[in-house]
C-alpha positions, 0 to 999 in steps of 0.5 A: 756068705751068700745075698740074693737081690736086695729084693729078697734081702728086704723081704723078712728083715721086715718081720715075720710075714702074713697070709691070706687067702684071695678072699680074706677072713673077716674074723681076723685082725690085719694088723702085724704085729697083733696089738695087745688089745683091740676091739673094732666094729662094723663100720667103714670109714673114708679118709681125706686125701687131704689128711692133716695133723695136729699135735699136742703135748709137750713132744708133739712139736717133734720133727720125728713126729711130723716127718713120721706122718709126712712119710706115712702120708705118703705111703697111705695116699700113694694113689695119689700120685696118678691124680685120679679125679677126688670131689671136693665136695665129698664130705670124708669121715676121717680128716684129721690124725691128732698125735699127743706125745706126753713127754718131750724127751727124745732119748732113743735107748734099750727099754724106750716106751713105745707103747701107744693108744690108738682111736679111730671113729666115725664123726660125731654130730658134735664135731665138723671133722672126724678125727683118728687119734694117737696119744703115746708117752713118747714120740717112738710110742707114736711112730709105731701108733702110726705105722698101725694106723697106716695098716688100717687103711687100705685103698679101695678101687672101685670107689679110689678112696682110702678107707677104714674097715671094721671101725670104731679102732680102739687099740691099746698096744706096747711091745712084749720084748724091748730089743727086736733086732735084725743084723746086717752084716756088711763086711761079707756083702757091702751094701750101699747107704740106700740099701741099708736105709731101705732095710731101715725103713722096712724094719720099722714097718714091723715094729723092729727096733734094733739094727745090729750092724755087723759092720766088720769081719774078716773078709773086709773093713769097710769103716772110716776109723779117724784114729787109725786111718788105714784100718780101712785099707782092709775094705774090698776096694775103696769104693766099698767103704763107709766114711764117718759122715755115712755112719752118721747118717745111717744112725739118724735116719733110724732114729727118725724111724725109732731104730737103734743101731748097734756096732759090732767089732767082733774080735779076737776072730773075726779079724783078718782083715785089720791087719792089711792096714796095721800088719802089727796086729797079726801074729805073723804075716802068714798067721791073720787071725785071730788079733795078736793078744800079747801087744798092747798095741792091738788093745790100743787099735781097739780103744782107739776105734772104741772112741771114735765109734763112741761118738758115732753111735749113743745106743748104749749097746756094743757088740763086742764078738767073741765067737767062733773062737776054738780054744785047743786043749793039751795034755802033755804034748803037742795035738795033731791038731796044733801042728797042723795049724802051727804049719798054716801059720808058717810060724813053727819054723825050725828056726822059731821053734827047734822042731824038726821041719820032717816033725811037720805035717803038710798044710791042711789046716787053716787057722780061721778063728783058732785062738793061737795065741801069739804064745802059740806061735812063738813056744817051743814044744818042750814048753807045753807041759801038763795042758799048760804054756810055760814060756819065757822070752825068746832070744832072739825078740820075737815075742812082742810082749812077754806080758802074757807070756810070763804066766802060766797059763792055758789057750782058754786063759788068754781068750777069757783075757783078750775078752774081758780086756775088750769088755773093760774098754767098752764099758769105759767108753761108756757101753754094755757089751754084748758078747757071743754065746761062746764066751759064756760057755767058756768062762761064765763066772768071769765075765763081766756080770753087765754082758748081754749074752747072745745066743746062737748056737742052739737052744736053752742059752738063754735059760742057762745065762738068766739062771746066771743073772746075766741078759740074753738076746735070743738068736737060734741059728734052727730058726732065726738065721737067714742062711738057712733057707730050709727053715719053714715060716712056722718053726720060724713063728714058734720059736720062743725066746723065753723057752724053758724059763718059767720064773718071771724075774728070769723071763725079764732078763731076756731082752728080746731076739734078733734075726740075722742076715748073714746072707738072706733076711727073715724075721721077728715080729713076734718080739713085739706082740704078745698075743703072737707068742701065746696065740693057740689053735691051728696057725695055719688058719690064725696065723698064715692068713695074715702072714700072707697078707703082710707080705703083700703089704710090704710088696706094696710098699717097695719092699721084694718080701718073697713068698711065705710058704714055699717049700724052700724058703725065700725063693720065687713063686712057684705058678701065677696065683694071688699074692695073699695065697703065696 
């Protein structure tokens, strides 16, 4: 798939932009996401350049804690830099940021509390330093405290001070959704450590907290596997990899920033690319996908890769695919849809199969993510019967396993197995699995009932999944896919997770939503604020201002966020104006 710049790249990951207008409305909040409560009043504080913490409770003393402030610092006092002439003298209102972590548990999972109290006010007659004040039950609760209050300063130009507007602040705020996550797909596009911890430290500027890392595809397989090292012969080149100690750091630093990241292995589809490493895993050399579901070999490869990715990533989340994988029905005989692709698999030869090569038709099918079996590529025609495979061991050793073969069984029988074989590997490993909505679809009553089901394709998954018992992550491609580009930011902004579920034991079952970048970024920061979900009236006056000015808030910190409203979404500005009324 497509990339634009990693300009553009970083632009929506972050979340779901702001607006403004050049003279900006005072009746609103500029904060994104909205917080779930807040009051504020009419006063205007400075801050010291020279701001300081102080921590207390028993996580105070946390690293996280204390390089999350020196990067905020940082980021708020970013004027600094040109030494532009401050008074000594100068008596600010603000000079001290306190941060209390009540728990000292650091534990970065699904459900972690972020929520945060947040207290901004003037100095009192009672205290020789004002202070701002963070208190939260858990040090990630304090990083997205700080990210607020960094929102809240905004570097005045005529004075060249950092003030506070609108104070006294008092804000009590928790994330609506527990899972708010962008993926990334870096099989498609590598993308160099820099720019992942960019697109990293970006997400955290809107509250996200789920890096899914679609890290291998079919195209390529760019990660270091120490338990079988030539998977990653199947990179583009071998400057385009990860090794361990990549993966590794990529995972620490968005814990610093309170992100998880979750791997994805997308199997049986998905996965030509392993095979140019271990060529055992095809069906045939000339048939690359999906993997070879009749050798114990390939779920060896998958438990292998399982475990060394095991101590790589802790989130408890493993994406296991299982999309795009067609299964082909037969009634009585073979389909024009299955010759053609036994022709693209090269595998129907008159030899393996006894049909007649004038019986098949010219290569104009691919086999992409069919799920042919192996059986598929090993049967005879007359050992189609009924919808069903009957097959034995062929003479002449070609099949690699007769494990599967000796069953009878259907096209939808051995995705269901090759899927909730994978799932069992997984869950041993220690993981929940997350899968594609297709499996769901497929074989509902099979699955695994911990699966995490992962929409996509359309709308009302969700609803059906929950009514099921499982979990959803919200994704519909009409909204929240990056490719498409034709989406306005408002069907972007009301698109709702949680619609068509009404009972509220359901409505928890949704975890939450993800925007995938596939080739361009967008976001999701209604994940986070409630009152972003239920905000009422004409959004274009409540809603687009503070759209607008977010976005400008990210191109102020580095981050190439494009336009809001342009017709096609993402592009450049179409004329000169200010950037909070584009």
């Amino acid at each position: 798939m497509n990339m634009k710049s990693p300009l553009t790249l970083l632009f929506t990951i972050c979340t779901f932009l702001l607006y403004s207008s050049a003279e900006l409305d005072g009746s609103l909040t500029y904060i994104w996401p909205l917080p779930s409560k807040s009051s504020s009043g009419n006063d205007t504080l400075s801050v010291d350049p020279e701001l300081s913490l102080v921590v207390g409770g028993k996580g105070g003393d946390s690293s996280i804690i204390k390089d999350g402030f020196d990067r905020y610092k940082k980021i708020i006092f970013k004027h600094s830099g040109r030494s532009y002439p401050v008074n000594k003298r100068s008596v600010f209102d603000i000079g001290i940021l306190k941060i209390a972590v009540l728990s000292d548990n650091e534990e970065l999972q699904l459900g972690a509390d972020e929520s945060y109290l947040l207290l901004v006010e003037k100095r009192n007659g009672q205290s020789i330093i004002g202070e701002a004040y963070i208190e939260a039950n858990t040090v990630y609760g304090a990083l997205r405290g700080l990210e607020t209050f960094s929102q809240l300063c905004a570097f005045d130009y005529e004075t060249k001070t950092v003030k506070i507007y609108k104070a006294p602040w008092y804000i009590v705020d928790k994330p609506r959704f527990a899972y708010r996550g962008l993926l990334l797909d870096t099989s498609r596009h590598y993308l160099p450590i820099n720019v992942i911890k960019q697109i990293i430290e970006s997400m955290s500027y809107a509250k996200l907290n789920v890096l899914h890392w679609h890290i291998i595809d079919e195209q390529s397989f760019p990660l270091e596997v120490p338990s079988y090292p030539n998977l990653w012969k199947g990179s583009y080149t071998k400057w385009e990899r990860y090794t361990v100690e990549d993966a590794y750091d990529i995972v620490n630093f968005a814990k610093m920033r309170g992100i998880n990241v979750m791997a994805e292995v997308d199997i049986p589809g998905h996965a030509e690319s392993w095979g140019a490493g271990y060529p055992d895993l095809w069906p045939s050399p000339s048939c690359r996908e999906p993997l070879d579901v009749a050798k114990n070999f390939t779920f060896d490869v998958i438990s292998g890769i399982l475990t060394d990715l095991r101590k790589i990533f802790p989130f408890g989340l493993f994406h296991l695919g299982g999309d795009e994988v067609n299964t082909v029905t037969l009634n009585g005989s073979i389909s024009d849809r299955l010759l053609e692709l036994y022709i693209a698999c090269e595998a129907m030869t008159h030899e393996m199969t006894g049909v007649p090569n004038d019986q098949l038709k010219s290569n104009t099918a691919s086999p992409g993510h069919s799920l042919l079996i192996v059986v598929f590529y090993y049967m005879k025609k007359d050992l189609i019967k009924d919808g069903h495979i009957m097959v034995s061991m062929p003479a002449n050793g070609n099949c690699q396993s007769s494990r599967l073969l000796d069953h009878n069984m259907t096209t939808k029988d051995a995705y269901q197995y090759f899927v909730l074989r994978a799932q069992e590997i997984a869950i041993s490993k220690g993981w929940t699995p997350v899968n594609w909505e297709e499996t769901f679809n497929t074989f509902a009553s099979n699955l695994n009932p911990r699966t995490i089901v992962h929409n996509w394709l359309g709308g009302g998954v969700c609803a059906k999944a929950v009514a099921k018992g499982f979990r959803c992550i919200f994704s519909n491609q009409g909204f929240w896919y990056l490719d498409h580009l034709d989406v306005p930011w408002d069907g972007v902004y009301k698109a709702e997770p949680l619609e068509g579920i009404n009972d509220t034991s359901m409505q928890e079952l949704v975890i939450g939503g993800e925007v995938c970048m596939w080739a361009e970024t967008a976001d999701t920061s209604r994940m986070w604020s409630k009152r972003e979900a239920i905000s009422s009236g004409n959004i274009t006056l409540t809603a687009l201002p503070r759209l607008h000015y977010f976005r400008c808030l990210l191109n102020r910190r580095g981050v190439q966020a494009a336009p809001v409203t342009n017709d096609y979404a993402r592009q450049p500005p179409t004329g000169p104006a200010s950037c909070y009324e584009q």
